[in-house]
C-alpha positions in Angstrom: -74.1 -41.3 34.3 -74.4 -44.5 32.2 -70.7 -46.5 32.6 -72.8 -49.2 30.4 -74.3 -48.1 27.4 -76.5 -50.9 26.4 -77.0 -54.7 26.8 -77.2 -57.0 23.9 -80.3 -59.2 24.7 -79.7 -63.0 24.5 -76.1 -63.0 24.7 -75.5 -60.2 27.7 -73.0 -58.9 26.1 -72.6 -55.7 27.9 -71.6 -52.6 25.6 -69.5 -49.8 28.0 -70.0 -46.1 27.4 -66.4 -45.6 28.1 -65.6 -48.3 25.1 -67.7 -47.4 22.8 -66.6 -43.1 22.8 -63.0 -44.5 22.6 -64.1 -46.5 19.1 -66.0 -43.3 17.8 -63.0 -41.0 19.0 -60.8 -43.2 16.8 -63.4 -43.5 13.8 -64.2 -39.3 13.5 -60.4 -38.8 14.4 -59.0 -41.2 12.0 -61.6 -39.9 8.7 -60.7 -37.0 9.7 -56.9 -36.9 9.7 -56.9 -39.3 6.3 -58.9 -35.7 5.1 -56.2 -33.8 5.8 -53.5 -36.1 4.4 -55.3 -36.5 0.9 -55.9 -32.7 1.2 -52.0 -31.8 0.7 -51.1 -35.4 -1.4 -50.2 -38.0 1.4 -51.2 -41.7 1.3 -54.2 -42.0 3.4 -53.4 -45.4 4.2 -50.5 -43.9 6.2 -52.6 -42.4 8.4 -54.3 -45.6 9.3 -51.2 -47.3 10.3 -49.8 -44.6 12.5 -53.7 -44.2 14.2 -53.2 -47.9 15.0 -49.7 -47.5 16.8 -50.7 -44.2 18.2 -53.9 -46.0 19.6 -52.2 -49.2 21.2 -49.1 -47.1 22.2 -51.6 -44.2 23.8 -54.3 -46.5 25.4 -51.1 -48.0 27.2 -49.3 -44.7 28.2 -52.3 -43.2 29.2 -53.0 -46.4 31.6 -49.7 -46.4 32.7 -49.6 -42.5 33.8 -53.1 -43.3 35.2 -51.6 -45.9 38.0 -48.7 -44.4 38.4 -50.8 -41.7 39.9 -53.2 -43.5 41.8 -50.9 -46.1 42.9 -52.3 -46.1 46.8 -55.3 -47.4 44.4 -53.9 -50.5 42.9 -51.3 -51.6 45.1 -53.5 -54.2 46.9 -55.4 -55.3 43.5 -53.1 -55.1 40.8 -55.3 -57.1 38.5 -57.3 -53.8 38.6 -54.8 -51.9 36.4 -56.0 -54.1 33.5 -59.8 -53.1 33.8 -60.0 -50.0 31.5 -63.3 -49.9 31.3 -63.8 -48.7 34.5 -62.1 -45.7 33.8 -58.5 -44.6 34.4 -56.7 -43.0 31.0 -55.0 -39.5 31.7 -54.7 -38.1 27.9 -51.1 -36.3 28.9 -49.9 -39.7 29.3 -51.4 -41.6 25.9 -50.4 -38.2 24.0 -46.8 -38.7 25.1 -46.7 -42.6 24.3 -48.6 -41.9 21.4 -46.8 -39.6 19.4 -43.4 -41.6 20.5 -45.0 -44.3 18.5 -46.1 -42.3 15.6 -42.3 -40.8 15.4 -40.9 -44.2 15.6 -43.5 -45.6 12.8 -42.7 -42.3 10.3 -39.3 -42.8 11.4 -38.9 -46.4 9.6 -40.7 -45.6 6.9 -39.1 -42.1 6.2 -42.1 -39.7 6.5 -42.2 -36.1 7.5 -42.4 -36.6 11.1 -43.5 -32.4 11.4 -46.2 -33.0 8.2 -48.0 -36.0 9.9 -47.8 -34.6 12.7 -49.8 -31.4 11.8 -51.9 -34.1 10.0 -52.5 -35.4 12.9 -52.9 -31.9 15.2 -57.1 -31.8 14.7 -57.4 -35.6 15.1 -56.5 -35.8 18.1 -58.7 -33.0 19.3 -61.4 -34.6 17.9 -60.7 -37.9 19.6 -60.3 -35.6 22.7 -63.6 -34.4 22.3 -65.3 -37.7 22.3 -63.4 -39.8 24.7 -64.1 -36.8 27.8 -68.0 -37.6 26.9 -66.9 -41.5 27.5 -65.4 -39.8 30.7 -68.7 -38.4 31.4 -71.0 -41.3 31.2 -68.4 -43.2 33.3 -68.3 -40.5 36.2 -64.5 -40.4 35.9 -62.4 -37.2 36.0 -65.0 -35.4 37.9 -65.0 -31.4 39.3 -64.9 -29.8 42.6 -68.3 -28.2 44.1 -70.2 -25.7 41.7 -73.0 -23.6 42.4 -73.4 -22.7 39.0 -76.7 -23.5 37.2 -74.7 -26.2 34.9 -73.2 -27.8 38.2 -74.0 -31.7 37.7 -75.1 -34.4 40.6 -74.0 -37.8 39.8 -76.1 -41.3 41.3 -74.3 -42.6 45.0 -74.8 -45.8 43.5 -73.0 -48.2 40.4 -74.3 -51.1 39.7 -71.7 -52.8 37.0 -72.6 -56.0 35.3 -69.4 -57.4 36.3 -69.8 -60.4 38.6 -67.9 -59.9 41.9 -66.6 -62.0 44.6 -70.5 -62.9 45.9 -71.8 -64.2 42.4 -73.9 -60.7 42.3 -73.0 -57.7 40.5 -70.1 -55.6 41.6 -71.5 -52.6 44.1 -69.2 -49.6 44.4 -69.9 -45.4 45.0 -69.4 -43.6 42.0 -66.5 -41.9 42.1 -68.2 -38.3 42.4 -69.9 -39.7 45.1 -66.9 -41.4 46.8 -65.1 -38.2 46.5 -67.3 -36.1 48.7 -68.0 -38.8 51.2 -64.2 -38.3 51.8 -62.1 -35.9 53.6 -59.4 -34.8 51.2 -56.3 -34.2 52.9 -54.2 -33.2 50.1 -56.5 -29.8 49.8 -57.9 -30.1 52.9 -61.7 -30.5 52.0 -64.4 -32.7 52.8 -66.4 -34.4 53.8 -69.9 -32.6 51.5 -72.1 -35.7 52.3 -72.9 -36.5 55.9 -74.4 -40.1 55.5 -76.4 -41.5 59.0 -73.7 -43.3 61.0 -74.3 -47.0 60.1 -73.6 -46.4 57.1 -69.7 -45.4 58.8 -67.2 -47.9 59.7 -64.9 -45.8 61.6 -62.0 -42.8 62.0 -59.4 -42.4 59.8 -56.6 -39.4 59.8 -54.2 -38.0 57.4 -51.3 -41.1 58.5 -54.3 -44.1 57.6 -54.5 -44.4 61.4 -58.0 -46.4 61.6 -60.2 -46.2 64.8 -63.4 -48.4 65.2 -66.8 -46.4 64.9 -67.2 -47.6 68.6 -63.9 -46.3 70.2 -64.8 -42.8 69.3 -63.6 -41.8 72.7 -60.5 -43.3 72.5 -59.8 -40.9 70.0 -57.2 -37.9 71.2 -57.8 -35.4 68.5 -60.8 -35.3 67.1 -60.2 -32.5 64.5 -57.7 -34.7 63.2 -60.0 -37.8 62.2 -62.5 -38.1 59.7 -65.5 -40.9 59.5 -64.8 -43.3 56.8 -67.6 -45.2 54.8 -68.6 -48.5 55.1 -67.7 -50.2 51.3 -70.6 -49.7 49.2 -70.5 -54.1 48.4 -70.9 -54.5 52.6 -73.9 -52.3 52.9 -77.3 -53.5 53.2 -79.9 -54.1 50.8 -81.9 -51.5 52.7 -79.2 -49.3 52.8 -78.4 -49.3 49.1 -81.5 -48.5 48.3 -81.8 -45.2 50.5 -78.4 -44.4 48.3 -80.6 -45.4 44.9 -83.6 -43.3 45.8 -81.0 -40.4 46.3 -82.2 -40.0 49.8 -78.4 -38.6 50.7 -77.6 -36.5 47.4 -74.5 -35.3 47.0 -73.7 -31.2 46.1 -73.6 -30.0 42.5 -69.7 -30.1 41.1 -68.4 -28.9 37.6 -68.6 -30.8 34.5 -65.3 -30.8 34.0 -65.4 -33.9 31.8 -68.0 -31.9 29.6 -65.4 -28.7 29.9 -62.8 -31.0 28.2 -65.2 -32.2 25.5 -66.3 -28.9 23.9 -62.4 -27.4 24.6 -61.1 -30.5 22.2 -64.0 -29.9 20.2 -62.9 -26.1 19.9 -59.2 -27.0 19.4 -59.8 -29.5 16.6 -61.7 -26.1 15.1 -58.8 -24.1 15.4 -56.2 -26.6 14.6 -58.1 -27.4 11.3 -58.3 -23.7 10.3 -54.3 -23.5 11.5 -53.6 -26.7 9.4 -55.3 -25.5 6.4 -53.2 -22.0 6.6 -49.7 -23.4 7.5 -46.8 -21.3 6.2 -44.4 -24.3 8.7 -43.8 -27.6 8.7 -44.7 -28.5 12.4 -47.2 -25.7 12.9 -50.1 -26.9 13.5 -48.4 -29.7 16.1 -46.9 -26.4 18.0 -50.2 -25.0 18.1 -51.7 -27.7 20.0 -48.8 -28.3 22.3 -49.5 -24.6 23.1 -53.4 -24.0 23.2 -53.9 -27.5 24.9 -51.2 -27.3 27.6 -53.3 -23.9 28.8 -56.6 -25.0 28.5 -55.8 -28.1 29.9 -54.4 -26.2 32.8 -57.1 -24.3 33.8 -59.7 -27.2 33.3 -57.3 -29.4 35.5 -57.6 -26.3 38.5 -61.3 -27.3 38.4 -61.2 -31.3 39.0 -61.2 -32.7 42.2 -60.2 -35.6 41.3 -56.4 -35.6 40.5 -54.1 -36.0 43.9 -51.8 -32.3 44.3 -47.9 -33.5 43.9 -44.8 -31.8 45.0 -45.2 -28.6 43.4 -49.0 -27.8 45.1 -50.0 -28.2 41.1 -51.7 -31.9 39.8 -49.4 -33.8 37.5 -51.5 -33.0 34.7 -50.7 -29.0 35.9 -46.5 -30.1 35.2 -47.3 -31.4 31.9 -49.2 -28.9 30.8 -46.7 -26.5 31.7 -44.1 -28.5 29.7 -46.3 -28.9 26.9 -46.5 -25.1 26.6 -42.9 -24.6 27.1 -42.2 -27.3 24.6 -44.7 -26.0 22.3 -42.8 -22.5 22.1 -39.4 -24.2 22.0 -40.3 -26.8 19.0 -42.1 -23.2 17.1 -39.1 -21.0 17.2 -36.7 -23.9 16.3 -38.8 -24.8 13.5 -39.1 -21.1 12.3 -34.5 -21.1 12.3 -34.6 -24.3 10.0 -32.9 -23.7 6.6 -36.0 -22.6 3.5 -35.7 -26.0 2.5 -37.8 -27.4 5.0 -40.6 -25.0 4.9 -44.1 -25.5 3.8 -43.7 -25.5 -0.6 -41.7 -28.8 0.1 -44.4 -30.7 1.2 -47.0 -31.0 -1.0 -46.5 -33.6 -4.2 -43.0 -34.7 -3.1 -41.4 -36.1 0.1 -38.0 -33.9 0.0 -36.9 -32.2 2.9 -38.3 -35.2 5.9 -37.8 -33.9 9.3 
């Protein structure tokens, strides 16, 4: 877990993991899309424009779906929604803001909405592929408990060059950690990490009622209540240390984030052998609509990080189950269009847009 890659000596200019996988996720994505549109006789430079709106469009959408399902975390610092370099971009969210802003840019200036966006199909596998690696290094969008050999720990500690309130370096757990030093009462799991008790501040149940560390007998139920940690920033120095030295490690949970890297990296593969074989406008887009939306389903039954809604399933879990159903939807509708939108239209002229 490295949330900061590197610092620039001199200037402290601190260079963030998270950052710097979003920037190659654009690069590789972006060469590798303007392949594909030179391949069947697009303007490359096309490409470029729409990766820019898609970019600005997704890194919003994907922040906004992000805090609209943590809310309970913002609420009382909403200047924390704007720090994205702490992690917090669900990729359901920037996809749907994204390709609204590439439709609306191909839109004005009259492209083939279905060709770019089979252009665009493998890219944005590939920038999948990177930016889970980003999620990775920052400790974000974590698994449940493993006891597979692969199973990854991740540090108690984060240390974030950030200055914080007290003119030091903001303290916090990493989110792994945080996550099994908590009792989950959404899937009723939890606590995995039984820290020495002065490093607890109190009780807590499933309503946020808050009893004192002290008035543990005052407490009527105790199979209700659950310790709660004392902040990471108001423990001691001594304390801190016992949590850097891994004195209290935490239990082994699935690389999820590393799960999501090599699936994009394996859809981009497919997609790019789907895109070079088309026989449909729009193909290629279906197909990742499809393949994603179940892979992404299954990979989201394995995080522990994602809240359960309404339906027992994460929001991620809906979407994806949309994305399938649209994917299907969009393929048989594109299959009934009249022969005069099919593939031999595409290349070396622009009749037949849609």
């Amino acid at each position: 877990m490295h949330p900061e890659l590197i610092t620039i000596p001199g200037i402290n200019l601190v260079i963030q993991s998270y950052g710097t996988m979003l920037v190659l996720a654009f690069i590789f994505g972006g060469l590798l899309a303007r392949h594909n549109a030179r391949k069947i006789g697009e303007d490359p430079e096309n490409i470029s424009n729409l990766l820019i709106f898609a970019m600005v469009g997704g890194v919003v959408g994907a922040r906004i779906f992000h805090v609209i399902h943590f809310w309970d975390t913002y609420q009382d610092n909403l200047l924390k929604i704007f720090k994205i370099w702490e992690g917090g971009l669900e990729f359901l969210g920037g996809f749907i803001t994204a390709s609204i802003s590439m439709i609306i840019y191909a839109r004005v200036k009259k492209l083939s909405i279905r060709t770019y966006m089979d252009i665009l199909a493998p890219a944005l596998m590939m920038g999948l592929c990177f930016g889970r690696v980003g999620c990775f290094l920052n400790g974000c969008c974590y698994g449940k408990m493993c006891d597979k050999p692969w199973g990854v720990t991740f540090p108690a500690i984060n240390n974030i060059t950030e200055i914080g309130p007290d003119g030091g370096p903001t303290i916090r757990y990493s989110f792994p950690y945080s996550n099994q030093l908590h009792h989950d009462f959404d899937r009723n799991t939890g606590p995995e990490i039984e820290l020495p008790d002065n490093y607890y501040m109190g009780y807590v149940d499933a309503e946020n009622n808050f009893i004192d560390l002290h008035e543990k007998s005052e407490i009527p139920d105790m199979s209700r209540f659950y310790k709660i940690p004392i902040p990471a920033p108001q423990l001691t120095e001594h304390q801190l240390q016992h949590l850097r030295d891994n004195s209290f490690p935490m239990k082994k949970i699935h690389p999820t984030q590393i799960y999501s890297s090599i699936n994009g990296l394996a859809l981009c593969i497919i997609l790019q052998w789907s895109f070079n074989r088309r026989k449909l406008k729009g193909q290629s887009f279906c197909f990742l609509l499809i393949l994603y939306g179940i892979t992404r389903f299954i990979i989201e039954g394995l995080r522990a990080d994602s809240p359960l809604e309404f339906t027992g399933l994460t929001i991620s879990q809906n979407l994806s189950i949309l994305s399938i159903v649209g994917g299907l939807c969009l393929l048989l509708t594109f299959h009934k269009l009249p022969a005069k939108y099919d593939i031999q239209q595409e290349t070396g002229d622009n009749n037949g847009k849609s």
